[in-house]
DRENZATI-29653 format. One record per residue (C-alpha): z, x, y; residue in three letters. Coordinates in steps of 0.2 Angstrom, whole numbers, plus 5000, padded with zeros to 4 digits. Layout:
// residues N
ZXYALA...
***
This chain:
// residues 753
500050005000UNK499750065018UNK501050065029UNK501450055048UNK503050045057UNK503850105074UNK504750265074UNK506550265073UNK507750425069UNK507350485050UNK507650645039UNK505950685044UNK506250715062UNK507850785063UNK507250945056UNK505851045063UNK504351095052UNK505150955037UNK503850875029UNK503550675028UNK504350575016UNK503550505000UNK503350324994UNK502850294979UNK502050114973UNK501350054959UNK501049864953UNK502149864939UNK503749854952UNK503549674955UNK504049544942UNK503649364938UNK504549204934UNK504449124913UNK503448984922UNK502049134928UNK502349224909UNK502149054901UNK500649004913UNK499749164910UNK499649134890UNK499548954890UNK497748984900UNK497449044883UNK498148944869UNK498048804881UNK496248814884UNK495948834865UNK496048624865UNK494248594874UNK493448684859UNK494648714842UNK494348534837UNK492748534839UNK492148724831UNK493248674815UNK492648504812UNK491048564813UNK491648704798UNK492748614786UNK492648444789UNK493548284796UNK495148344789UNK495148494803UNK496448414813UNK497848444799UNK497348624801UNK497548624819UNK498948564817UNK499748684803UNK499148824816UNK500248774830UNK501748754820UNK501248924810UNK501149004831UNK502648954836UNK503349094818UNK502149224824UNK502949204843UNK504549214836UNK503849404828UNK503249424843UNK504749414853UNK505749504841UNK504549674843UNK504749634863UNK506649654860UNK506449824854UNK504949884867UNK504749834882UNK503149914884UNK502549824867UNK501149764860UNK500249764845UNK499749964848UNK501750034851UNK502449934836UNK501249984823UNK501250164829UNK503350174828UNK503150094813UNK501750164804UNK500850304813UNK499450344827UNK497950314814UNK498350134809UNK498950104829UNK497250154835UNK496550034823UNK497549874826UNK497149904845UNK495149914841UNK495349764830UNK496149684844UNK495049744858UNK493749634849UNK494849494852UNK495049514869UNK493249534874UNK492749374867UNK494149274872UNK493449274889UNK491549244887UNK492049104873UNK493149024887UNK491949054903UNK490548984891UNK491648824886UNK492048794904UNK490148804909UNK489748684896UNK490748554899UNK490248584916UNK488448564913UNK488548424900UNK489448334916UNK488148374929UNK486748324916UNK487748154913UNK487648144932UNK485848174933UNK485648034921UNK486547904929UNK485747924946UNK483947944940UNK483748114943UNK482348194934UNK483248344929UNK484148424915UNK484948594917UNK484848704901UNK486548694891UNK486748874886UNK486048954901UNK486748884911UNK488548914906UNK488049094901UNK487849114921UNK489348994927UNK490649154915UNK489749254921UNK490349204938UNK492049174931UNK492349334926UNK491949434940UNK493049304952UNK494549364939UNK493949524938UNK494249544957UNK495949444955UNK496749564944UNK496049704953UNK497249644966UNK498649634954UNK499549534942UNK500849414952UNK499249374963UNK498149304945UNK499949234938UNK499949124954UNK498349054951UNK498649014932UNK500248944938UNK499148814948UNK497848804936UNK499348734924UNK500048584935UNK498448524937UNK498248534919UNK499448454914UNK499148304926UNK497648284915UNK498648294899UNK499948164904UNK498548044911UNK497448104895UNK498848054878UNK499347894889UNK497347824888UNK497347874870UNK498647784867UNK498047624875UNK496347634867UNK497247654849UNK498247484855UNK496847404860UNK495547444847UNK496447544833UNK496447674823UNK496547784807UNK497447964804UNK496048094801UNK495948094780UNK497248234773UNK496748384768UNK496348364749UNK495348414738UNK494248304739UNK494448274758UNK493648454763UNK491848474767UNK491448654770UNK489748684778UNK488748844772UNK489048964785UNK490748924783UNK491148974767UNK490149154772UNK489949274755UNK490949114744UNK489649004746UNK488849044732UNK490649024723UNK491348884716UNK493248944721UNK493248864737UNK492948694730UNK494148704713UNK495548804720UNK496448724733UNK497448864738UNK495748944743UNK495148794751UNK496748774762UNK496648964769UNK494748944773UNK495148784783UNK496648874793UNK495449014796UNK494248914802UNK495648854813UNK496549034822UNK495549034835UNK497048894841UNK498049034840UNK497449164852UNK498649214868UNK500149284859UNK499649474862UNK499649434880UNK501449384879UNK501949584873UNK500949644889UNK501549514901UNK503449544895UNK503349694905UNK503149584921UNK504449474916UNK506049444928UNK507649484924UNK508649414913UNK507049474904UNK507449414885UNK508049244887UNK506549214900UNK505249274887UNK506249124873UNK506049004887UNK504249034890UNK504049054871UNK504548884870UNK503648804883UNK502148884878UNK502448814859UNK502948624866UNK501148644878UNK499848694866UNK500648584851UNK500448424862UNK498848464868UNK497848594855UNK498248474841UNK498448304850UNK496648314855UNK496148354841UNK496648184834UNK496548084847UNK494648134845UNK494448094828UNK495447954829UNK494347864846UNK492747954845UNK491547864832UNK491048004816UNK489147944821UNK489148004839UNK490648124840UNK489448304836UNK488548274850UNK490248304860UNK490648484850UNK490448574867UNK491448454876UNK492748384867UNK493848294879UNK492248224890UNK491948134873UNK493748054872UNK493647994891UNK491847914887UNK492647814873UNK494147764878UNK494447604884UNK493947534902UNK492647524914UNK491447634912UNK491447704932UNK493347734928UNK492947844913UNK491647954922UNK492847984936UNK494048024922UNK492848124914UNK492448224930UNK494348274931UNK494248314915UNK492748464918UNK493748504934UNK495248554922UNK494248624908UNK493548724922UNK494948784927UNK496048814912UNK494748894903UNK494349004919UNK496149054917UNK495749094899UNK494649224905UNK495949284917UNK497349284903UNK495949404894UNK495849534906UNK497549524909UNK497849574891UNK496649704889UNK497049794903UNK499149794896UNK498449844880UNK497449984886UNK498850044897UNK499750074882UNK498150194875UNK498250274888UNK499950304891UNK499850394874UNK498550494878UNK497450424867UNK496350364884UNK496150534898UNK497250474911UNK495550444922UNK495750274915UNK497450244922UNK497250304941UNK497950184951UNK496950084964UNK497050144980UNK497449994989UNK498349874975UNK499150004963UNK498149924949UNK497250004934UNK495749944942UNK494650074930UNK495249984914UNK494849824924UNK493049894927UNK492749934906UNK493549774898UNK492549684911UNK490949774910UNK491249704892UNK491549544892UNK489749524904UNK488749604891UNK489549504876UNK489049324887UNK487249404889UNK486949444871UNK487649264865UNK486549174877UNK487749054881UNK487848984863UNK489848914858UNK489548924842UNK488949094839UNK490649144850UNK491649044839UNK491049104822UNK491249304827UNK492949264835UNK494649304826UNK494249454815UNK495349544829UNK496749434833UNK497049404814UNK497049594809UNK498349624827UNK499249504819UNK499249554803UNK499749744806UNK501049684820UNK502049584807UNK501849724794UNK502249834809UNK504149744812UNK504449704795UNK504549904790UNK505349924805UNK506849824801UNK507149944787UNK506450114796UNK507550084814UNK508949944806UNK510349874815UNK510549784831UNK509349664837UNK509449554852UNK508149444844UNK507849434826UNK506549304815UNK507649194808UNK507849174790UNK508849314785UNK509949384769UNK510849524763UNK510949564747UNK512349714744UNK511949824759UNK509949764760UNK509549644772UNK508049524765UNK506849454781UNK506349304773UNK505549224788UNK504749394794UNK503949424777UNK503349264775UNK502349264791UNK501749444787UNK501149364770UNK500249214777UNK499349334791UNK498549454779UNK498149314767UNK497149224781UNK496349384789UNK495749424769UNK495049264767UNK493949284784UNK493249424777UNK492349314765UNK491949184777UNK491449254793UNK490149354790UNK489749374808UNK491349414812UNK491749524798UNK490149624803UNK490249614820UNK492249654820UNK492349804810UNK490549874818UNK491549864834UNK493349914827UNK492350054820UNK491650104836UNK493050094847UNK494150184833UNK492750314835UNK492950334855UNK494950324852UNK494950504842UNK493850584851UNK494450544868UNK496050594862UNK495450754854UNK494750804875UNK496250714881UNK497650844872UNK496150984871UNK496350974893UNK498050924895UNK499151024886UNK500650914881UNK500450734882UNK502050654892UNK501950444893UNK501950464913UNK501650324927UNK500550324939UNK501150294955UNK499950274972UNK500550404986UNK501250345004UNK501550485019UNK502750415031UNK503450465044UNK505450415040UNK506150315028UNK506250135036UNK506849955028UNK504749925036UNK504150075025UNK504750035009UNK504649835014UNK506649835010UNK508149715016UNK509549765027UNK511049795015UNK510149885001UNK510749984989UNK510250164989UNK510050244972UNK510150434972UNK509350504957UNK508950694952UNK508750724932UNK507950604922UNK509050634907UNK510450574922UNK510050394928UNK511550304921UNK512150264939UNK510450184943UNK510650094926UNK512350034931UNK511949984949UNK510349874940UNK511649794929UNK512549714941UNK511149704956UNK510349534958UNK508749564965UNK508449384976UNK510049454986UNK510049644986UNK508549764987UNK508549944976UNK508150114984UNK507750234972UNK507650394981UNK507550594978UNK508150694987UNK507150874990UNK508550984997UNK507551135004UNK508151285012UNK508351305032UNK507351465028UNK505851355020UNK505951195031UNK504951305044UNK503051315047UNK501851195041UNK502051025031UNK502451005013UNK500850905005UNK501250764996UNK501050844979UNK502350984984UNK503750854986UNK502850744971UNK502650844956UNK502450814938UNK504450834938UNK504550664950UNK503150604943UNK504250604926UNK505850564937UNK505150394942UNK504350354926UNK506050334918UNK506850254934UNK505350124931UNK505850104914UNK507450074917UNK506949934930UNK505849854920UNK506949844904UNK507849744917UNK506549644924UNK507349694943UNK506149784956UNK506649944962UNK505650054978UNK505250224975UNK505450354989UNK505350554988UNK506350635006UNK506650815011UNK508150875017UNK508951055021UNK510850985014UNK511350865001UNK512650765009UNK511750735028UNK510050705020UNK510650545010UNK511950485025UNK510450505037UNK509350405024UNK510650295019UNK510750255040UNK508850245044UNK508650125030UNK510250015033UNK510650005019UNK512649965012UNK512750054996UNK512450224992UNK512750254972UNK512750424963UNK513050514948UNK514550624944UNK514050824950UNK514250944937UNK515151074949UNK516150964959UNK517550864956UNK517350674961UNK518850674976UNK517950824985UNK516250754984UNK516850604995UNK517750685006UNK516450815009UNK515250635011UNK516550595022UNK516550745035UNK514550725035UNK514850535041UNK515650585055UNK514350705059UNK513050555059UNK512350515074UNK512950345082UNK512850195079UNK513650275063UNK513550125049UNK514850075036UNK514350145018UNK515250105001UNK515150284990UNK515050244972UNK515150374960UNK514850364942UNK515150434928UNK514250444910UNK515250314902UNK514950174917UNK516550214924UNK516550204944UNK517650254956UNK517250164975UNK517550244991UNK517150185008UNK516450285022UNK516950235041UNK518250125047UNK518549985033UNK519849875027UNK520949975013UNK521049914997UNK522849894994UNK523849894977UNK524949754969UNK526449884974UNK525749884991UNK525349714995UNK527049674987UNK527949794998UNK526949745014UNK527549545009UNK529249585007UNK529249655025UNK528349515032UNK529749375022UNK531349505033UNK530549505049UNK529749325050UNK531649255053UNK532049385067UNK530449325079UNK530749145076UNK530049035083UNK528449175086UNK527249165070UNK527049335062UNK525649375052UNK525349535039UNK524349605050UNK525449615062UNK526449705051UNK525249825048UNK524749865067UNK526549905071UNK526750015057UNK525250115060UNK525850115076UNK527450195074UNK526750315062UNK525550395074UNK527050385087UNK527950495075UNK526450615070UNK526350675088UNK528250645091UNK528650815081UNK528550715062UNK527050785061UNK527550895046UNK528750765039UNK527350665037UNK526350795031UNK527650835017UNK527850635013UNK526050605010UNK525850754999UNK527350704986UNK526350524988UNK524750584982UNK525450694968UNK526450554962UNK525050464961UNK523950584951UNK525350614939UNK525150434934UNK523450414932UNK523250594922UNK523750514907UNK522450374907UNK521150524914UNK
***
């Protein structure tokens, strides 16, 4: 970010020759709301509704939407997994849990396989949204006599085209600014689902109905293509175990949008666990009503004679047939495109969105040259990444032409495989890292000293047996999916052959966009009054910034994470400090743990590098130029706690006026803190004090009857009197009294030191 403010009294200027401070941005320090996380994913599963129904039906038969069903019910176990592997990493995903689990090779290809995913979620719901579009605009055309017919295909082939840039540009600008929007996009949605079950549900008064025929036997009616390589097999049609997994794997592409929870729960506010379980939940409720209610609604209202001719536009075929005048229906309808519109264009955003977390992660490893990850100059984003997945997605629209179908039958070779190695990844990982989980899958035993995950290794099971059977049925997506796992397996090792073969030692570092300023200001690092100012200096020592992010609540407080560069007087001379010299690979590391730390947290912190020629002056001179009301540190190694806050105390009154009142809290390695307070402040008194200071107030209360004392009356006198007696010749008395005080007071406490 680029940033102005007015000059005011700083590190920077009170030494000659110093250089400018550093500010350090990137887009991962903001964080969103559940609603935003759940918003995001929903764009996804949600907008599976306007074609699942429709793409399985048109595999298996009338009986699909018992399998849309089972699928909902079957995400809602693999969200559960899902949040279980966030509980561990909060820079998750599909890529970090397989690799802790089971190594680089088989990370690299759960992440190709999922790749594949990712670029054709988008194209397959831009495509969706232009063809309910056009199949509107046709309709139109029709009813007022105009001689034209746009071309289906092509015509929603250009409109995600245009989708995707839109988003493209959206997420360039960053991810609060694309959550926003999908948070829109959602109450608009879901004003169209509540209006949408209520008219289904008249019509079914009115006219009637029958449940969709249950998935026997007998009931399933593959067609050829989907049944793949068994077609010429008799085991789809006489084993009905066979038959069931080919209908549910007709059925995934219900499914997609979990993976984009693991890279959205790194956005996620604090408290960052329970907000994921809430948005987990609202994401399940969601897409169960409104993936599978259409579903059956459309079977249930749509005539079997006309309802293939509304495959690409699902919904539009329910509001034609409901019951009512037809003007009210069309309009209906049109909302209707107008929310598909949108909800599939979040869709593509949601995919972008993912892509770009699950590349971060690549390239976080080193796997991706760090090239990939630079931030963009003006939003902080990883706006290369963007440029690739992107770049992808365009060409995938071109090659399909438009066509649904072909998008549908070569999607969910990738999600299915992700899956599939994620919940193998967390179920060896309950054995390889045991022990404290703040989320587990439920359904789970011990026998002896072995814990047995039931529910974990029945999802796992049911994941591998689907993604096996798709291997025999899609063939497009089989070959399609494993050319392009095999090819971006392929760029992975050799990218991170150059990648280690130029850089030496891979470290999983931040990028972070550079500001020069002139002074640390509350302006320049866009803080509040009353912040907290974070003092850090070894990133193997950030447990006071820990501490202070435990009990910090962002709406109220702002976070200053700063490092200090003491530099000698001798070197503060002469020319200006580039920013690289005050921002090295060492505060490059520094602040990728302090981000870590904060994000764990779901609580924002601002990141600031400042040059000063002594400790002490340069944080009080900081700590004053950003007013801020906390200063927070971490135990020195070479100086005991009581002389580090009175030598902070002797450098206070060295501060230039209006000096401010500071609380010093210093921590220690075990999260204890000891509080001291800088400038005039009320004393915390003890119980013995307080007791002491009531019993005089009770004597002399009587003897000035009927005047009202109060304690702090009390306590002007004596203050009074004892500076009286200090310059009265008591001086030394005094002295003497204070001393045995003091030591009295450590000889207690060192028994509890």
């Amino acid at each position: 970010m680029s940033i102005n403010s007015s000059p005011q009294p700083g590190i920077a200027v009170h030494k000659p020759g110093l250089p400018k401070v550093v500010i350090a941005t990137t887009a991962m320090l903001s964080f969103i709301s559940f609603w935003r996380a759940a918003a995001i994913v929903l764009n996804d599963l949600g907008s599976s509704a306007f074609y699942a129904g429709a793409i399985a039906e048109q595999a298996i038969g009338k009986a699909a939407p018992w399998f849309i069903l089972a699928i909902m019910l079957f995400a809602y176990a693999v969200r559960s997994m899902y949040i279980e592997s966030c509980s561990m990493f909060v820079r998750g995903g599909v890529y970090r849990v397989v690799k802790e689990a089971m190594g680089s090779t088989l990370a690299k290809f759960s992440v190709s396989a999922l790749m594949f995913d990712y670029i054709l979620t988008g194209p397959i719901s831009g495509v969706s949204a232009g063809q309910y579009l056009t199949g509107f605009l046709n309709e139109l055309f029709a009813r007022s006599h105009v001689n034209l017919t746009l071309p289906i295909n092509s015509t929603s082939a250009v409109f995600a085209i245009a989708v995707t840039i839109y988003f493209w540009w959206e997420n360039i600008k960053g991810i609060p600014e694309s959550s926003g929007k999908a948070l829109r996009i959602m109450y608009v949605t879901t004003v169209m689902v509540v209006v949408m079950i209520a008219w289904c549900i008249l019509t079914i008064w009115v006219r009637g109905a029958h449940l969709p025929p249950l998935p026997t036997k007998a009931n399933l009616t593959f067609a050829p293509e989907a049944l793949g390589w068994l077609r010429l097999s008799s085991l789809p049609h006489t084993v009905a175990l066979i038959g069931i997994l080919i209908g549910l794997g007709h059925s995934v592409l219900a499914m997609s949008g979990e993976e984009t929870l693991a890279q959205v729960y790194r956005e996620v506010e604090h408290p960052k666990l329970p907000n994921l379980e809430k948005a987990g939940l609202v994401i399940f409720i969601y897409s169960f009503v409104f993936t599978a209610g259409v579903s059956f609604f459309a079977s249930m209202i749509i005539p079997d004679a006309i309802r293939p001719q509304y495959f690409g536009n699902l919904i539009s075929g329910l509001s034609m047939n409901f019951v009512g005048p037809y003007n009210l229906r069309l309009a209906f309808e049109g909302f209707v495109v107008l929310v598909g519109v949108l909800m599939l264009a979040g869709a593509v955003n949601t995919a972008i969105v993912g892509s770009n977390g699950v590349l971060n992660r690549v390239s976080e490893d080193g796997i991706l040259p760090h090239w990939f990850r630079h931030p963009h100059p003006r939003f902080g984003t990883s706006y290369r990444m963007l440029n690739l997945v992107v770049g992808l997605q365009l060409l995938t629209i071109l090659l399909s032409r438009g066509d649904i179908f072909i998008l549908g039958e070569a999607y969910a070779f990738g999600v299915m495989w992700s899956f599939s190695m994620k919940g193998l990844a967390v179920l060896v990982l309950r054995y390889k890292q045991p022990g404290k989980r703040d989320f587990r899958v439920p359904l789970n035993f011990t026998v002896g000293n072995v814990e047995i995950p039931l529910g974990l290794g029945l999802i796992t099971v049911t994941l591998f047996a689907l993604s096996i059977m798709n291997l025999f049925t899609k063939q497009v997506a089989t070959m399609a999916g494993v050319a392009f796992t095999i090819i971006f397996f392929t760029i992975f090792e050799i990218s991170e052959k150059i990648t280690l073969k130029h850089g030496a030692k891979h470290q999983e570092l931040d990028m972070f966009n550079l500001e020069s300023d002139e002074e640390l200001t509350p302006a320049a690092l866009s803080v509040r009054p009353g912040n907290a100012l974070v003092m850090i200096r070894n990133s193997n020592t950030l447990y006071n910034l820990a501490a202070v992010l435990d009990r910090v609540n962002p709406r109220q407080q702002d976070v200053v994470v700063l490092h200090l560069r003491v530099l000698s007087r001798a070197g503060s001379g002469g020319n200006e400090l580039s920013q690289e010299d005050l921002f090295s690979i060492n505060q490059q590391e520094l602040f990728t743990r302090a981000l870590c730390l904060a994000e764990k947290r779901g609580k924002s912190i601002h990141l600031a590098v400042a040059p000063a020629t002594e400790k002490w002056e340069g944080i009080l001179r900081a700590a004053q130029n950003l007013q801020s009301s906390t200063i927070a540190l971490g135990i020195s190694s070479w100086r005991a706690i009581a002389d580090e806050a009175r030598i902070a105390g002797l450098a206070w009154e060295s501060l230039p006026e209006p000096r401010p009142q500071l609380t010093l809290e210093i921590y220690s390695p075990s999260g204890q803190e000891q509080v001291f307070y800088l400038g005039p402040h009320a004393p915390r008194l003890t119980n013995k004090e307080i007791n002491l200071l009531h019993g005089i107030w009770l004597e002399l209360s009587n003897e000035v009857a009927p005047e009202e004392i109060h304690h702090h009356d009390v306590v002007h006198i004596a203050l009074e009197e004892l500076s009286r007696e200090i310059h009265d010749g008591r001086r030394q008395e005094i002295i003497d009294a204070l001393r045995k005080h003091l030591f009295n007071n450590r000889q207690r406490r060192a028994p509890n030191t």
